[in-house]
PDBQT receptor file of N, H, CA, C and O in Angstrom, charges set to zero:
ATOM      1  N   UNK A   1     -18.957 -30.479 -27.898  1.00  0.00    +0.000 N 
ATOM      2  CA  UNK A   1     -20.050 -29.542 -27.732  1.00  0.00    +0.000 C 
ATOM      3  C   UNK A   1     -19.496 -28.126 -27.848  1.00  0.00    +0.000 C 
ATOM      4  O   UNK A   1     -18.428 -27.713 -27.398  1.00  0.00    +0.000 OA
ATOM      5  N   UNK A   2     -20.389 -27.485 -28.511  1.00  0.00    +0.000 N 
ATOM      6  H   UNK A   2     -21.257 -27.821 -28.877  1.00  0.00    +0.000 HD
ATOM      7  CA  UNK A   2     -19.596 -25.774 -28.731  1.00  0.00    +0.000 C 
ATOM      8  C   UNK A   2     -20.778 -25.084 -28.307  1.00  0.00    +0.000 C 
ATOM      9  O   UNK A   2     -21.888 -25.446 -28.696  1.00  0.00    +0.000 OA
ATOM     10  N   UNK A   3     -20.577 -23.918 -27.378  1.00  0.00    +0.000 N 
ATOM     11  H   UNK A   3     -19.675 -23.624 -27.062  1.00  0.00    +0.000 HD
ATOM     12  CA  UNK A   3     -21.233 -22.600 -26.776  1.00  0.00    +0.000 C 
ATOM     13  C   UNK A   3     -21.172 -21.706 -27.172  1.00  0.00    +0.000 C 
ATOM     14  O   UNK A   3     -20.516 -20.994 -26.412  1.00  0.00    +0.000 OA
ATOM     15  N   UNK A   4     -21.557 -21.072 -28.213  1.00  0.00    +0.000 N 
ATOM     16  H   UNK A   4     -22.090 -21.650 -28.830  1.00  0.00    +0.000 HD
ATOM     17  CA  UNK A   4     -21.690 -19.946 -28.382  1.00  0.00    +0.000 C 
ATOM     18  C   UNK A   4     -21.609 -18.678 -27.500  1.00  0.00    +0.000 C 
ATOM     19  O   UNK A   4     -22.766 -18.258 -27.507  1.00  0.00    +0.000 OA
ATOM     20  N   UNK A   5     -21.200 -18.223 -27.088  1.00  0.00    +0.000 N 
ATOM     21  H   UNK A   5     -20.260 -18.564 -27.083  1.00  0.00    +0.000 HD
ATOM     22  CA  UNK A   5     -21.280 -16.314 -26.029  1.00  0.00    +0.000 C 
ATOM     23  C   UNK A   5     -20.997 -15.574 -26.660  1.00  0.00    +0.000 C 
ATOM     24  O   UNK A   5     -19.832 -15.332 -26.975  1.00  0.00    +0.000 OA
ATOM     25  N   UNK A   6     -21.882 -15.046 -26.999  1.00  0.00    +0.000 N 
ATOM     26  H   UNK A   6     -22.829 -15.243 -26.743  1.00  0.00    +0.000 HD
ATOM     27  CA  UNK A   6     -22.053 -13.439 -27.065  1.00  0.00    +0.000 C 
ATOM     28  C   UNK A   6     -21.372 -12.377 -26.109  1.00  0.00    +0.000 C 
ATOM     29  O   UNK A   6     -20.533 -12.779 -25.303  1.00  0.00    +0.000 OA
ATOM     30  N   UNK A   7     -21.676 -11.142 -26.166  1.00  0.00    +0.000 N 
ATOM     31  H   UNK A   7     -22.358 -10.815 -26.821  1.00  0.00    +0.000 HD
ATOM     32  CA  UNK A   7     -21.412  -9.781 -25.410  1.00  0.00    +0.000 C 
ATOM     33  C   UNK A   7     -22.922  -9.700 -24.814  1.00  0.00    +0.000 C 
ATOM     34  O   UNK A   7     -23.169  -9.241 -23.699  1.00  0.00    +0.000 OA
ATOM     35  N   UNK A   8     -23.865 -10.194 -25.683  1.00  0.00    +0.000 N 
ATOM     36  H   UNK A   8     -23.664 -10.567 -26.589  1.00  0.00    +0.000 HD
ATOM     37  CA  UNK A   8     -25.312 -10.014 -24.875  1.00  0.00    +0.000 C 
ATOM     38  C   UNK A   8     -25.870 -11.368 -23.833  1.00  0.00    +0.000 C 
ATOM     39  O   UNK A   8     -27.016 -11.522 -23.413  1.00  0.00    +0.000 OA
ATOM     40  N   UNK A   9     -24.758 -12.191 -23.604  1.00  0.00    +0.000 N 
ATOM     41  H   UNK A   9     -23.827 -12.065 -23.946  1.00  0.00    +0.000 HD
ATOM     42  CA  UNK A   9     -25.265 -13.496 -23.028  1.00  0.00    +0.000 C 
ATOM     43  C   UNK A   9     -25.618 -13.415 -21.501  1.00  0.00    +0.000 C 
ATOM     44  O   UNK A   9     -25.035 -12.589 -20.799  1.00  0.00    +0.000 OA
ATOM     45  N   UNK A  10     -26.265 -13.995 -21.142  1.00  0.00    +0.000 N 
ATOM     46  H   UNK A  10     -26.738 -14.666 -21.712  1.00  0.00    +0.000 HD
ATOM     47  CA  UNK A  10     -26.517 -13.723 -19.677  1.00  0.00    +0.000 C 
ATOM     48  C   UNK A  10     -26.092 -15.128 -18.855  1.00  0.00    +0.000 C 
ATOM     49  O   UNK A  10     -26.544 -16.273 -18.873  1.00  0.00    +0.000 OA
ATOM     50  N   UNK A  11     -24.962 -14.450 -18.099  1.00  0.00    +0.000 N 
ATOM     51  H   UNK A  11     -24.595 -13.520 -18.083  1.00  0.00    +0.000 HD
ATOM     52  CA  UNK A  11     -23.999 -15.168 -16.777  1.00  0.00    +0.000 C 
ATOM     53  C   UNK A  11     -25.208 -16.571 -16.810  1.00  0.00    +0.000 C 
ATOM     54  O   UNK A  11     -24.849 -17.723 -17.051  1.00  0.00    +0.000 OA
ATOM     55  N   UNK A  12     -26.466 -16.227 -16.556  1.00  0.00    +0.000 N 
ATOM     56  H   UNK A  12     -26.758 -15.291 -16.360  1.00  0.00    +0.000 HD
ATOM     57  CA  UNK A  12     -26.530 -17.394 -15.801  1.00  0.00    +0.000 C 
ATOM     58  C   UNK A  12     -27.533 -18.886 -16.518  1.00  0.00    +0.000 C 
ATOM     59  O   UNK A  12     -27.936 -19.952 -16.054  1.00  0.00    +0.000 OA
ATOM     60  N   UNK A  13     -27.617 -18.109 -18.024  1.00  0.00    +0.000 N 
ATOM     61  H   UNK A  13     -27.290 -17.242 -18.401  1.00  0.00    +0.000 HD
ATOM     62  CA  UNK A  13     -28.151 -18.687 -19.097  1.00  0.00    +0.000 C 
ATOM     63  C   UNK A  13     -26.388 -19.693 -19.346  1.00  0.00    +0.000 C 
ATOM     64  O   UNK A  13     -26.420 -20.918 -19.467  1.00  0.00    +0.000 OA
ATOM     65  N   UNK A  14     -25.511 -19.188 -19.367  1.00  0.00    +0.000 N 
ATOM     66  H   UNK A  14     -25.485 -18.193 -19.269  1.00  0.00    +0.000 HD
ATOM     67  CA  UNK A  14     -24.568 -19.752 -19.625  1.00  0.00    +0.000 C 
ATOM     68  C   UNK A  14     -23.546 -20.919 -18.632  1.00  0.00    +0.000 C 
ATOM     69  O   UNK A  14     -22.922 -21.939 -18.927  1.00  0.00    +0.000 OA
ATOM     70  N   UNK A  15     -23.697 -20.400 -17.758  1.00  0.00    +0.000 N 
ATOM     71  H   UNK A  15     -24.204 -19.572 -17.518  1.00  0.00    +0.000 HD
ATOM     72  CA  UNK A  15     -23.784 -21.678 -16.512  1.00  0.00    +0.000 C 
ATOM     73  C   UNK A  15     -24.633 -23.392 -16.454  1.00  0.00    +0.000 C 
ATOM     74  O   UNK A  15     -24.435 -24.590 -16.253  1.00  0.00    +0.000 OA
ATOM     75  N   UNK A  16     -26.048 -21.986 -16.929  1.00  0.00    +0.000 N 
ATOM     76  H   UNK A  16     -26.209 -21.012 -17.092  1.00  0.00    +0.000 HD
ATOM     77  CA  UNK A  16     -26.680 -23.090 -17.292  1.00  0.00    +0.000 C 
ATOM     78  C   UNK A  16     -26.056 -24.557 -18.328  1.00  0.00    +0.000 C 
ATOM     79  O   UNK A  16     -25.984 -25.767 -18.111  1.00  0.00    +0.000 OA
ATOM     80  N   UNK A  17     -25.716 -23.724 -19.423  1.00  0.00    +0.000 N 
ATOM     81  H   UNK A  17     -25.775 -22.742 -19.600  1.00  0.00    +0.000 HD
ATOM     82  CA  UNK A  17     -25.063 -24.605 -20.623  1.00  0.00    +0.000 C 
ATOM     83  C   UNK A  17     -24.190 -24.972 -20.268  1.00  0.00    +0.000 C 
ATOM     84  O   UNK A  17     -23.962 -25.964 -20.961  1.00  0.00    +0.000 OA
ATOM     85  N   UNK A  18     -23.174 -24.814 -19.342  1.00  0.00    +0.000 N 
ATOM     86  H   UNK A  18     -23.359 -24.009 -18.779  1.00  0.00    +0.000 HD
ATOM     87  CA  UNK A  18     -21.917 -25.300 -18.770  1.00  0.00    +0.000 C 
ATOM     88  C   UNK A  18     -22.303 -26.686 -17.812  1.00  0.00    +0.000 C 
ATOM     89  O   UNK A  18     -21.613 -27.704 -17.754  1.00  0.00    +0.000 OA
ATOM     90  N   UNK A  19     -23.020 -26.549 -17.406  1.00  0.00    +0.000 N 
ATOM     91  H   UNK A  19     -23.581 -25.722 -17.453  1.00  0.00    +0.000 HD
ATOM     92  CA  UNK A  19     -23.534 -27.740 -16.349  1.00  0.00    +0.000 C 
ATOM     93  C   UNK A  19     -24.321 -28.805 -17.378  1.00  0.00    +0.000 C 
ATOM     94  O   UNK A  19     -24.388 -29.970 -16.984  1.00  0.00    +0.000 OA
ATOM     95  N   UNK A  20     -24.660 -28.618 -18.109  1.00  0.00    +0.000 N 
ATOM     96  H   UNK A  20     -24.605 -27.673 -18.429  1.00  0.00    +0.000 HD
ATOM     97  CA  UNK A  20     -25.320 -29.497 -19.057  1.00  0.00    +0.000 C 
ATOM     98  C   UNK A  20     -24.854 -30.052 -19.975  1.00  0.00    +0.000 C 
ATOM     99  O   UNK A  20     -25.698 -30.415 -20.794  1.00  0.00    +0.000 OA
ATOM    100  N   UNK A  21     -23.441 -30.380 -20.303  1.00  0.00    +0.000 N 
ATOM    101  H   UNK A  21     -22.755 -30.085 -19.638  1.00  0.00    +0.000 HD
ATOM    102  CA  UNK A  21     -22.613 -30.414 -20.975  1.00  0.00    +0.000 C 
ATOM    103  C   UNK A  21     -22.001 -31.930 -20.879  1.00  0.00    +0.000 C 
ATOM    104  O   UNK A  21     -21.361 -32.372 -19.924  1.00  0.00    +0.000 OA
ATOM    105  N   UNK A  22     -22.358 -32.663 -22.142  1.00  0.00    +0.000 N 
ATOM    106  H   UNK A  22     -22.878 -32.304 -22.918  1.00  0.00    +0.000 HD
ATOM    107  CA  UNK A  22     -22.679 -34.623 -21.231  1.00  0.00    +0.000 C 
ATOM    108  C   UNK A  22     -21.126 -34.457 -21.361  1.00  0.00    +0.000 C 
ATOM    109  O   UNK A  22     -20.947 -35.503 -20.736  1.00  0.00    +0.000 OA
ATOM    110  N   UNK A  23     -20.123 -34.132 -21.577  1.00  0.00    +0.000 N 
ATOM    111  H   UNK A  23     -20.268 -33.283 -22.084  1.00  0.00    +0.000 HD
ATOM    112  CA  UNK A  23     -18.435 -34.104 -20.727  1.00  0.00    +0.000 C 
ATOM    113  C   UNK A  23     -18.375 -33.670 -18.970  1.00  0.00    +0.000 C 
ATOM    114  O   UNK A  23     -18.436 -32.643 -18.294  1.00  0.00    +0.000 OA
ATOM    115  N   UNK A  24     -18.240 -34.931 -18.785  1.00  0.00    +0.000 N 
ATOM    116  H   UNK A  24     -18.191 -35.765 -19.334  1.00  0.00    +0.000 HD
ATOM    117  CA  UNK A  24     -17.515 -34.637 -17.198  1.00  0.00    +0.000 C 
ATOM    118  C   UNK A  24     -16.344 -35.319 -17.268  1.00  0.00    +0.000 C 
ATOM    119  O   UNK A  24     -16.053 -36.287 -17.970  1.00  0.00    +0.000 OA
ATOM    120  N   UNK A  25     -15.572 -34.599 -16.309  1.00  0.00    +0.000 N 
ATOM    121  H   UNK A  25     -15.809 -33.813 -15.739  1.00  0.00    +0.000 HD
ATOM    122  CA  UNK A  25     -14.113 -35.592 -16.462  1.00  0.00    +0.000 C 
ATOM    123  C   UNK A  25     -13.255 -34.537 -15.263  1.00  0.00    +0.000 C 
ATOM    124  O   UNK A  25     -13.372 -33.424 -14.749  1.00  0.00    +0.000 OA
ATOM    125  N   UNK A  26     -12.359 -35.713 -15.240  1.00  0.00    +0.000 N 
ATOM    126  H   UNK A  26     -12.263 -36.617 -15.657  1.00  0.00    +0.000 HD
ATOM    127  CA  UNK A  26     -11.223 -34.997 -13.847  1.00  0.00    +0.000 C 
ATOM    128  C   UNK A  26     -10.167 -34.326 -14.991  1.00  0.00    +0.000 C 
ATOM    129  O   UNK A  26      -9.946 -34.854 -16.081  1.00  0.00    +0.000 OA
ATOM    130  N   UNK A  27      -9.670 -33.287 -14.611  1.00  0.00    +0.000 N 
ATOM    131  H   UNK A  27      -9.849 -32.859 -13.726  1.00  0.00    +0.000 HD
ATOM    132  CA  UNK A  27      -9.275 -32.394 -15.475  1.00  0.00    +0.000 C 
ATOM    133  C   UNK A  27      -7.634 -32.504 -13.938  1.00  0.00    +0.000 C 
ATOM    134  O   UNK A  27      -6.884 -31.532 -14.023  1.00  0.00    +0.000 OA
ATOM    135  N   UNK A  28      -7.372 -33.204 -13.167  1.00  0.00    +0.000 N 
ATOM    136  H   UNK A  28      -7.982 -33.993 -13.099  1.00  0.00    +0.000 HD
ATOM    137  CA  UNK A  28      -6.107 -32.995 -12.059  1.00  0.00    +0.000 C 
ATOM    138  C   UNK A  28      -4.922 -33.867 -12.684  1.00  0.00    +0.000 C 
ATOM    139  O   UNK A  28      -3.795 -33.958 -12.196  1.00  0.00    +0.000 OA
ATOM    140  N   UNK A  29      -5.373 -34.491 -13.847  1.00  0.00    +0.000 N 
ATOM    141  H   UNK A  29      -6.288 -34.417 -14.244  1.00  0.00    +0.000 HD
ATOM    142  CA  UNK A  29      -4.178 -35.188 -14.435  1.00  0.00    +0.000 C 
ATOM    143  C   UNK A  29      -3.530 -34.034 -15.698  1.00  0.00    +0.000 C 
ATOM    144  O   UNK A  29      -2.506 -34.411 -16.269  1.00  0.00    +0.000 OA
ATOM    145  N   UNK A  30      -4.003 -32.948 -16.026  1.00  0.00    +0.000 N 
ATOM    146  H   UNK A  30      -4.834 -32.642 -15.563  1.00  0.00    +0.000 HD
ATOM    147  CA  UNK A  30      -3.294 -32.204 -16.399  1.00  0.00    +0.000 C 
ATOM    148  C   UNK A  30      -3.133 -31.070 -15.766  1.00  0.00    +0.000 C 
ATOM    149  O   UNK A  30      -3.263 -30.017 -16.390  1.00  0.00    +0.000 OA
ATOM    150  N   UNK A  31      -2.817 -31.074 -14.396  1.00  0.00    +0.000 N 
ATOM    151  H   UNK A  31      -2.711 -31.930 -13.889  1.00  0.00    +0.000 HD
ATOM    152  CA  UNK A  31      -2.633 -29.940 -13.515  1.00  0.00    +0.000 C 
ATOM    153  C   UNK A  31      -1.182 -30.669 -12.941  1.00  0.00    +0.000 C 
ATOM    154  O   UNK A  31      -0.851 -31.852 -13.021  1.00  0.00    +0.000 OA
ATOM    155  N   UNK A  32      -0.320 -29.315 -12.228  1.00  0.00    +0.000 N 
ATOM    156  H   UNK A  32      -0.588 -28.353 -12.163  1.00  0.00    +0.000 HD
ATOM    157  CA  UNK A  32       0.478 -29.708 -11.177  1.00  0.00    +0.000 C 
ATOM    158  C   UNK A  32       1.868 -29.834 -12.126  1.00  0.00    +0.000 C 
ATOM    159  O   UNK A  32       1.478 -29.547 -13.258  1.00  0.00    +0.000 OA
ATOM    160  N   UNK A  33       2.909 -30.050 -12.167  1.00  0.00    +0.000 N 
ATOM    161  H   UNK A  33       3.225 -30.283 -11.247  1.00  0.00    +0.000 HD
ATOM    162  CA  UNK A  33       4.337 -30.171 -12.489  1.00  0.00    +0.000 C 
ATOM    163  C   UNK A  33       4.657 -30.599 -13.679  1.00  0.00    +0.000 C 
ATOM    164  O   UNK A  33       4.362 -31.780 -13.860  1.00  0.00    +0.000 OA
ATOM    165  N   UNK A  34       5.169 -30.050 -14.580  1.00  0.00    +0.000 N 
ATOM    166  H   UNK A  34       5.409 -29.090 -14.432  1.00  0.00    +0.000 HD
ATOM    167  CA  UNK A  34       5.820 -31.096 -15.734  1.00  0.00    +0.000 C 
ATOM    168  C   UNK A  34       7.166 -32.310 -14.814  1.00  0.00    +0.000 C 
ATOM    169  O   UNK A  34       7.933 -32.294 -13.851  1.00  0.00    +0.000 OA
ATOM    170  N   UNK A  35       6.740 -33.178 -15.883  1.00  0.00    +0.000 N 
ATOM    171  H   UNK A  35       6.118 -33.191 -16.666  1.00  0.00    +0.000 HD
ATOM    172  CA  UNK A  35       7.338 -34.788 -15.174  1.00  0.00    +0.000 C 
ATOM    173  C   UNK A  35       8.473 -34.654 -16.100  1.00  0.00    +0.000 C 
ATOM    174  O   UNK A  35       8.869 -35.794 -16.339  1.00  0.00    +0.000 OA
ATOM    175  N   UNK A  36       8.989 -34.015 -16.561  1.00  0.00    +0.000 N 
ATOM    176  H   UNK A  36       8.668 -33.088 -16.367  1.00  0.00    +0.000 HD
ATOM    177  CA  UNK A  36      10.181 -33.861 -17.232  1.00  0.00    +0.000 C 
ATOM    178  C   UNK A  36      11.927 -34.012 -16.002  1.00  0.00    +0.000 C 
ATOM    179  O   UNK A  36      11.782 -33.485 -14.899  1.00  0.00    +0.000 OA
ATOM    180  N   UNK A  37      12.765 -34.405 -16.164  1.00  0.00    +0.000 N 
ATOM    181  H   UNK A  37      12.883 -34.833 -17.060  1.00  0.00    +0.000 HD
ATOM    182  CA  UNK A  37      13.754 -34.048 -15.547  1.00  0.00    +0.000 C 
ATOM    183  C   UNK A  37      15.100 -32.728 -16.241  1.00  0.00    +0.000 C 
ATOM    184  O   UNK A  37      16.294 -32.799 -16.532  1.00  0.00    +0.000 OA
ATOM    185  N   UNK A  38      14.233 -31.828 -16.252  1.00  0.00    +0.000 N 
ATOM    186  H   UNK A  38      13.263 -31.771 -16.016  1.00  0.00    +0.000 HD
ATOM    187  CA  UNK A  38      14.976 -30.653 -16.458  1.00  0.00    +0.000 C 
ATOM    188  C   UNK A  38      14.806 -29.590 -15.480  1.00  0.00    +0.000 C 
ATOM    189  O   UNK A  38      13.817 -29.732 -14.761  1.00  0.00    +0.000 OA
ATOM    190  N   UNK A  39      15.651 -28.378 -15.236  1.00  0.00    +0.000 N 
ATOM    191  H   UNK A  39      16.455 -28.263 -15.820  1.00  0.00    +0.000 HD
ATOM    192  CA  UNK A  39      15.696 -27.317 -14.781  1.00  0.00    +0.000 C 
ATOM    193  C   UNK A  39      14.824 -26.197 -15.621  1.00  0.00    +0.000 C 
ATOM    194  O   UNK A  39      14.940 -25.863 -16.800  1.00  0.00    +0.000 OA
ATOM    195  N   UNK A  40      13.893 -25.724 -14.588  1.00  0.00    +0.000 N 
ATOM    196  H   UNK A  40      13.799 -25.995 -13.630  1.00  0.00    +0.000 HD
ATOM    197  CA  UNK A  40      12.914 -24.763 -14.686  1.00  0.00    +0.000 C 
ATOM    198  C   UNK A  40      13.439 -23.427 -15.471  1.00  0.00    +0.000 C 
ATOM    199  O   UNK A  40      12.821 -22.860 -16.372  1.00  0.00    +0.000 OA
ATOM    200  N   UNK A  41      14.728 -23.037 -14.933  1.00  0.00    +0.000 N 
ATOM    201  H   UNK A  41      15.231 -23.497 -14.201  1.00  0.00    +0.000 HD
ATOM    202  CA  UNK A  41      15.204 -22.100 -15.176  1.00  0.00    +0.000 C 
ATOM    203  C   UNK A  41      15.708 -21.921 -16.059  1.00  0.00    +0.000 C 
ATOM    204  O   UNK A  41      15.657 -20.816 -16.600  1.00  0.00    +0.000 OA
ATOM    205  N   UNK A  42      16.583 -23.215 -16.693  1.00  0.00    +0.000 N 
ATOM    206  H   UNK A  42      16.624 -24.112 -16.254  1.00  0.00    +0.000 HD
ATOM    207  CA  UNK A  42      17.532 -23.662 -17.756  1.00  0.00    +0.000 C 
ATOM    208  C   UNK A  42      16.587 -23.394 -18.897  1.00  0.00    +0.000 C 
ATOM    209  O   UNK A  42      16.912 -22.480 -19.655  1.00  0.00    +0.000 OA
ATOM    210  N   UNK A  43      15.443 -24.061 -19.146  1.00  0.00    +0.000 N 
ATOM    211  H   UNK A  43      15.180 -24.804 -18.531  1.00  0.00    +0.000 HD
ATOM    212  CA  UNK A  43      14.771 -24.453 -19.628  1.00  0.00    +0.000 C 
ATOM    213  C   UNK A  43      14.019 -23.189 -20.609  1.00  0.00    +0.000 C 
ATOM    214  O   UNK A  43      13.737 -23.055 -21.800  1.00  0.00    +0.000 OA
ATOM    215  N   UNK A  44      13.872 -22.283 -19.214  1.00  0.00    +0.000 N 
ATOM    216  H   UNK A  44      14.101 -22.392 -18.247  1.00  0.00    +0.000 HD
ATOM    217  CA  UNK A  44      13.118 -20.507 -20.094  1.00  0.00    +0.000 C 
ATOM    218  C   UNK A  44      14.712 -19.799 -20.351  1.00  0.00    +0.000 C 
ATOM    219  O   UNK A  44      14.554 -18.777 -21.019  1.00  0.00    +0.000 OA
ATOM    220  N   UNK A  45      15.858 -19.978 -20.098  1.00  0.00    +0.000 N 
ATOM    221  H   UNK A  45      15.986 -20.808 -19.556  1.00  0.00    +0.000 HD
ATOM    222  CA  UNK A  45      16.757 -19.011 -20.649  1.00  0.00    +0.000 C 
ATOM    223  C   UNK A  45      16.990 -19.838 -22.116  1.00  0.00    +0.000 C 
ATOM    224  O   UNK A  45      17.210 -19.226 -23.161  1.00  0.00    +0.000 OA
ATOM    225  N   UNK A  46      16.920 -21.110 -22.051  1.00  0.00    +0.000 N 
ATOM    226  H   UNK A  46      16.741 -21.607 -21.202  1.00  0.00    +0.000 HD
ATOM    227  CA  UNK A  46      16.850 -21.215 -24.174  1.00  0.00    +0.000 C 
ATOM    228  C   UNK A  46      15.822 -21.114 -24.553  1.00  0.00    +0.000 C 
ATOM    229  O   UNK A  46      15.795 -20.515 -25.628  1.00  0.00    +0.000 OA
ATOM    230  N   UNK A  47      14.752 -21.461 -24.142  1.00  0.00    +0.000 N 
ATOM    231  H   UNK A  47      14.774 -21.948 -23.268  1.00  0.00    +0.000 HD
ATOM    232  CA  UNK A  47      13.290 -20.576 -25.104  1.00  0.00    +0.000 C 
ATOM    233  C   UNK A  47      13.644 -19.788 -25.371  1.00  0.00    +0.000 C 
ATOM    234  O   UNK A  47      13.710 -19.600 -26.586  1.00  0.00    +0.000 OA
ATOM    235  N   UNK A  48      14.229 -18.545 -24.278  1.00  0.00    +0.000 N 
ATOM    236  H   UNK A  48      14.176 -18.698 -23.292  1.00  0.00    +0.000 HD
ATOM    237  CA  UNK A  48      14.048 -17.095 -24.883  1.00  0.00    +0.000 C 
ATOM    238  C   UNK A  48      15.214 -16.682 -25.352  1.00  0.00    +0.000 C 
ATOM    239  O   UNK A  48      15.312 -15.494 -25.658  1.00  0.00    +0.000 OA
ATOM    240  N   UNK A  49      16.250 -17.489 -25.497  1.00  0.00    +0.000 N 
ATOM    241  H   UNK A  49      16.171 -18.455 -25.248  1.00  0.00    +0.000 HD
ATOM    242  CA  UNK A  49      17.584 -17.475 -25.877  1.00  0.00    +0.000 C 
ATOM    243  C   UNK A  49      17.550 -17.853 -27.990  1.00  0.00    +0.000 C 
ATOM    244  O   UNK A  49      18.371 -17.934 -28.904  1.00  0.00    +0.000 OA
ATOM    245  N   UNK A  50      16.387 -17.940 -27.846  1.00  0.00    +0.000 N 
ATOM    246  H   UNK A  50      15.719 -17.874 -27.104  1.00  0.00    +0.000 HD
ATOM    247  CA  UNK A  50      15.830 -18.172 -29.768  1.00  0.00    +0.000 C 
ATOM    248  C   UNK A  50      15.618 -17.319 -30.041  1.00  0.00    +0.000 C 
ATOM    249  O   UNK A  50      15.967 -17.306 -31.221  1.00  0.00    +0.000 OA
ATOM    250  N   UNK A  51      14.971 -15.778 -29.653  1.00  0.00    +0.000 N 
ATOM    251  H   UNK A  51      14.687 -15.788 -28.694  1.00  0.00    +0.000 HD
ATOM    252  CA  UNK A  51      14.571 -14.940 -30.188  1.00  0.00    +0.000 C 
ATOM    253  C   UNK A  51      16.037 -14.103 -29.942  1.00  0.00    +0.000 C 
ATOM    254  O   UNK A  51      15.868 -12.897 -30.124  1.00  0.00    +0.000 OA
ATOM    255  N   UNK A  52      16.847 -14.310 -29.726  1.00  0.00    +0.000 N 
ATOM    256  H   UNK A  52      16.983 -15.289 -29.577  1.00  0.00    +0.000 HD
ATOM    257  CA  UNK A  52      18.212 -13.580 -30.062  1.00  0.00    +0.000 C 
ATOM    258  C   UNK A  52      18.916 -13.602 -31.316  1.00  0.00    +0.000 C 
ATOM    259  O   UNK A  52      19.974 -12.986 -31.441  1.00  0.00    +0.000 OA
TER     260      UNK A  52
C-alpha cells in the first residue's frame, strides 16, 4: 500500500490512512541487538577505516 503526503496533508486525514492499512504485523523482531558475534566498536573503526 503507498500514501501519498503532501506539504498540504492534514495530520489527521493521514492517521487516518495509517490505521487503515490491511498490514498489521509485530515489527519487535527487527528491533533490539544485532545477533552477530562481533565487537561494536571493532566493527565501526573498519567501516570507517574504508574511506581512508
Amino acid at each position: 500500500m503507498v500514501i501519498e503526503i503532501n506539504k498540504n496533508s492534514d495530520p489527521k486525514e493521514i492517521k487516518k490512512l495509517l490505521h487503515s492499512s490491511p498490514k498489521k504485523g509485530n515489527l519487535k523482531d527487527f528491533f533490539g541487538k544485532l545477533k552477530r558475534n562481533i565487537d561494536g566498536l571493532e566493527f565501526q573503526k573498519k567501516a570507517r577505516n574504508e574511506w581512508d
